[in-house]
N, C-alpha and C positions, 0 to 999 in steps of 0.2 A: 459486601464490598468494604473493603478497609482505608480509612484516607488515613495518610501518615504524614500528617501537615497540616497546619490551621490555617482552614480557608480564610478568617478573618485577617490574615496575614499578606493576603495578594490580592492586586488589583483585581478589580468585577468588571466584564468579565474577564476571564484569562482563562489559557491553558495550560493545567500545569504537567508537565512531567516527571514522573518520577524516577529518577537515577536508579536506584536499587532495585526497580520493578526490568528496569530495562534493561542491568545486568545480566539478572534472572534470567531471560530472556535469550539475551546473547551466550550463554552458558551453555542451555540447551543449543542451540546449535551448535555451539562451538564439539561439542559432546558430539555432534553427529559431522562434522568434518574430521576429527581425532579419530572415527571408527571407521571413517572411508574412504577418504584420502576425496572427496569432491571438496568444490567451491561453491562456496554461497555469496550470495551477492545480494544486497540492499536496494530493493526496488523502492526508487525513488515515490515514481505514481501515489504510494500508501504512503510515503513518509519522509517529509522532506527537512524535519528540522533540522539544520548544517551545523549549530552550535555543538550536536553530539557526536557527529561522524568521526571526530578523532577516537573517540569509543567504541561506538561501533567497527571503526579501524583496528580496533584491536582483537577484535576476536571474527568480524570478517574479511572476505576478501576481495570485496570491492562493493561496485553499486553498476544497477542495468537503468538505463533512461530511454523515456520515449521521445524523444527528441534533442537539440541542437540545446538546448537552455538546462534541463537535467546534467545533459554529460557532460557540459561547464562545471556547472555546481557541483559535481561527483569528481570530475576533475581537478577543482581547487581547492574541493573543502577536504575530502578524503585522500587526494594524491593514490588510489590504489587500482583495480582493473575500474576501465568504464567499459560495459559494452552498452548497447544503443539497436534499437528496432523501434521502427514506423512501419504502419500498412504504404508507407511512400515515402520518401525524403524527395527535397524539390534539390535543383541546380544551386538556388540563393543557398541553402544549408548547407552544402553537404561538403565543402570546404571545412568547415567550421567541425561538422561532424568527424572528419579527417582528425582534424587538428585534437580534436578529446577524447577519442575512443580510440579500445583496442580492439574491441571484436565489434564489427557490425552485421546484422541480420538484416537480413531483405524479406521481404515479404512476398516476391514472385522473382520469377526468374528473369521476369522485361526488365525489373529492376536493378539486378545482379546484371544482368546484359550493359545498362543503360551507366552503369556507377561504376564495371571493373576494372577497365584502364585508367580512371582515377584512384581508386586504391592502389591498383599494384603499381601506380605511378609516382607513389607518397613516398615519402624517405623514412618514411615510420613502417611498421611489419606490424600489420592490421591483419587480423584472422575475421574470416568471413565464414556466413551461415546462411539457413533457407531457414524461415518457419516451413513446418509441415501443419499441416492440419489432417487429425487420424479420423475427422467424423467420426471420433466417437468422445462422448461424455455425459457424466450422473449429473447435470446442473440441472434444475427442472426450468428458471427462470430464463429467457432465452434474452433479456436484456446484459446478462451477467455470463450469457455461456457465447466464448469463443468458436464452437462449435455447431453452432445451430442454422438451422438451412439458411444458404445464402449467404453464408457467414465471408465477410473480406477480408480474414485471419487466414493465412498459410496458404501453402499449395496443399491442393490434395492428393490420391496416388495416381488418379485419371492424367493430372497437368503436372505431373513429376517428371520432370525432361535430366534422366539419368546421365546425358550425355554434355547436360551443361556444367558438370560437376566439378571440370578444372580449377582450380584457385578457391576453391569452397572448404574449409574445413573441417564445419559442423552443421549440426541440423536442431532445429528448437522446435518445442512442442507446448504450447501453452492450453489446456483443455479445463482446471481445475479452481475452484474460487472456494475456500474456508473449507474443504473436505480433506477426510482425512487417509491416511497411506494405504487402504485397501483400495480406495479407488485410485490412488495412484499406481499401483498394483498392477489394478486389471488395465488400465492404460495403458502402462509400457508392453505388455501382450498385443495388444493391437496395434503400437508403433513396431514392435518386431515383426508382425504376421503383413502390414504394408511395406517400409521400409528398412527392416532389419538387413535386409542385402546390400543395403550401403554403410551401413555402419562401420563393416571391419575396414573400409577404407579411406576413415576421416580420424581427425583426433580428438572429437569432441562430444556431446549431446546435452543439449541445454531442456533441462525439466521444467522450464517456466515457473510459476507465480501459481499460488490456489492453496499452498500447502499450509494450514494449520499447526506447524510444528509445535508451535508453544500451548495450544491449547492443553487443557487439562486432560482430557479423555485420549488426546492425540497416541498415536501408538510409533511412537519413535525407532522401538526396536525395529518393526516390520520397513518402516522407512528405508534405515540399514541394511537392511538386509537386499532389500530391492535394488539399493543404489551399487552396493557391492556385484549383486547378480548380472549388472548391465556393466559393470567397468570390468569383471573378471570374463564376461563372453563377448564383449567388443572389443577390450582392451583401449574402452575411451574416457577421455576427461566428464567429469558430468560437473554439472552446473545448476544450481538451484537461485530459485528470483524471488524470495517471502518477500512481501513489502509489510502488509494486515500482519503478520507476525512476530516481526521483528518489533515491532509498537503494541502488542496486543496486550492490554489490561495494564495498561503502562502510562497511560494518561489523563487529566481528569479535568473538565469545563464546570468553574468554578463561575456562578449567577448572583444577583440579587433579587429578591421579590421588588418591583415598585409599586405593586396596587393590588388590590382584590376586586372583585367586585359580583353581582349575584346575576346570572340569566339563564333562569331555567338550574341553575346550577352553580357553586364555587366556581372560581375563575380566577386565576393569579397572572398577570404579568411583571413577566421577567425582563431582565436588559438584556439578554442571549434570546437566541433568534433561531428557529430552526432551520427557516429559510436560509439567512446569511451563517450562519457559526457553526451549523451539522446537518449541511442539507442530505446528507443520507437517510436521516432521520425521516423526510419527505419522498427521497428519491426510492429507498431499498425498497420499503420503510421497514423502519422499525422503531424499537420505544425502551432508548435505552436507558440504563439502571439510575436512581438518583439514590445517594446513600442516607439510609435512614428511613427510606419513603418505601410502602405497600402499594399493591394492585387496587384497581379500585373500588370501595368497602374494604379493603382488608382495615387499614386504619379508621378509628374512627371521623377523618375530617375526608372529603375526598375532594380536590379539583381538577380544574383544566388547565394547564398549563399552556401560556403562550407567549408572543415573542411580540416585539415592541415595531414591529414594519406593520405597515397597511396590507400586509399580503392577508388576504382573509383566511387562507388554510398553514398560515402561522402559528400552527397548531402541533406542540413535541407532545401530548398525549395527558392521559388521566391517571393520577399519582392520589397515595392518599396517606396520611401524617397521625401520629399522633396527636398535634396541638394545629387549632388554626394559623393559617400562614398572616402574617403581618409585613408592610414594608419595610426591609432593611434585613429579612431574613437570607441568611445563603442558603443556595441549595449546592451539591455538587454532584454532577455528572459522573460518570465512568464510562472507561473505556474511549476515551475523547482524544486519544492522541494521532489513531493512522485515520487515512481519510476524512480528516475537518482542518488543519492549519491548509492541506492542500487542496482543498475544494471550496475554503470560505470565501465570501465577495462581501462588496461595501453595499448592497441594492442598499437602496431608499435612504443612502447617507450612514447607514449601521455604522458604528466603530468598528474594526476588528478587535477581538481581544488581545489582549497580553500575550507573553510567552513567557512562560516560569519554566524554572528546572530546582525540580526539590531535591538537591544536591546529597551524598551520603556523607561530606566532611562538612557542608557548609550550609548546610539547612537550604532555605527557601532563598534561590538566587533570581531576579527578573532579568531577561535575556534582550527582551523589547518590548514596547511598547507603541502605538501608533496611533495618529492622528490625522488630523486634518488636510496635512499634505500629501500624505499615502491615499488616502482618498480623491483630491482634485489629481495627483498627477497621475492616475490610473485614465483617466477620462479626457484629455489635450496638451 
């Protein structure tokens, strides 16, 4: 893992991002809309820093939100497509959802029923959608698969009411989380073999969120190729939602050591917090990279790493160093940018960290910072 920034340079904790990683980033895709003539879209959910969307504006073509407050923020900050899906939008919202989206997806058809002479009552020309759900997908984790029995994501081909089709002019399929284009592959085979009889007569097909584009192993070519196969035999728009990719390896949670101590074992805390600052880290879990730091024994020092709440499983995992850790040591995290600015909380009083952006003209710029008041007015 490469940092191109001195963490002794920004606040502790913070998250920094880096410009030039998120280029990088947006290139590849940019490469894969140039080859196909689809739309990619910026799924807020993984990634919502707004100070960059004018960049991200540049090389996508808008942003997908789950809710009335996303498609604001994608609405002001980026000015470019919003579209917008819920398993439900209420009555209070959906005014509001009117007013910042262009495309809305429904997620059954009571609700398509229940919202359409509100839209085609709008003075704005809002393109509308069904999720489908193909019951089928490679996710083994059924917390993370859209698909899994019982699932309250899409219609399926049993409750597919073909006949409610009027004023609809696309269909979304979200089945995929960090896999790569083979299984988006054999998915679109299963969305042809349920639903392909409706396709030639809509304008659209939204491939959801799951897709790894930017990863290294990623197989982009085959991507391409799939997404051509489906816009040259439907003759439809396709649509793509990366959130985790458009941020991937592009951001990085910059810590302090404040203490050590011995139980049973090294122990370090830190002023980042897995709980509050990447609770994915507890949620997925997982045990993500710190740059410089080994598995444990790989280095000769090895500890425990934790986080500064009373939460007793505030625990980001076991890392090990060449040199013992002392207070006032940074450590930096990787891969810290999609899912942690938008899943972090203040529990037990935490700060939230910083916001950096490691700029490519202008070095290390802080975007925000936050205290005291961001914490009391979250709470009355």
């Amino acid at each position: 893992m490469k940092v191109n920034f001195n963490p002794a340079a920004v606040p502790s904790p913070s998250y920094v991002v880096d410009e030039a990683l998120l280029i990088k980033n947006l290139e590849v895709m940019k490469h894969v809309i140039d080859q196909t003539g689809c739309k990619i879209l910026l799924a807020q959910k993984g990634f919502s820093m707004f100070s960059v969307y004018p960049l991200i504006g540049q090389y996508l073509d808008g942003v997908t939100s789950s809710g009335v407050l996303e498609a604001r923020l994608g609405y002001e900050e980026m000015g470019k497509e919003v579209h917008t899906y819920a398993p439900a939008f209420s009555d209070h919202d959906f005014d509001a959802i009117l007013k910042y989206s262009d495309h809305i997806v429904f997620n059954s058809f009571r609700q398509w029923e229940k919202f359409r002479d509100r839209v085609q009552a709008s003075p704005k020309n809002i393109e509308c959608g069904i999720r489908i759900n193909p019951e089928y997908s490679e996710i083994e984790v059924d917390m993370y698969n859209p698909c899994f029995a019982y699932s309250r994501f899409g219609v399926t081909k049993q409750h597919f009411k073909d006949d409610q089709l009027e004023g609809i002019d696309g269909l979304h399929f979200h089945t995929m989380c960090e896999q790569n284009s083979d299984t988006l592959e054999r998915t679109v085979k299963v969305v042809e073999e349920k639903f392909g009889d409706y396709l030639k007569e809509l304008k659209w097909l939204n491939f959801g969120g799951g897709h790894h584009i930017t990863r290294e192993d990623y197989d982009v070519d085959r991507l391409i190729r799939t997404i051509n196969y489906v816009k040259e035999k439907y003759d439809v728009q396709v649509y793509l939602e990366p959130g985790e990719a458009v941020a991937l390896n592009t951001g990085f949670l910059v810590a302090t050591v404040l203490d050590t101590l011995v139980n049973g074992m090294p122990i370090a805390i830190l002023d980042t917090s897995a709980s509050t600052h990447m609770p994915d880290v507890l949620e997925m879990p997982y045990r993500p990279e710190i740059a410089g730091a080994g598995k444990p024994n790989e280095k000769a020092h090895t500890y425990r790493l934790g986080g500064p709440t009373c939460l007793a499983g505030d625990v980001i995992g076991d890392y090990s160093f060449d040199q013992p850790l002392k207070p006032g040591d940074k450590l930096v995290f990787g891969d810290m940018a999609h899912y942690t600015m938008v899943k972090n909380n203040t529990f037990n009083g935490i700060n939230l960290p910083s916001i950096v952006l490691n700029t490519v003209e202008e070095g290390i710029k802080v975007i925000k910072q936050f205290g005291y008041e961001d914490f009391k007015n979250r709470l009355s």
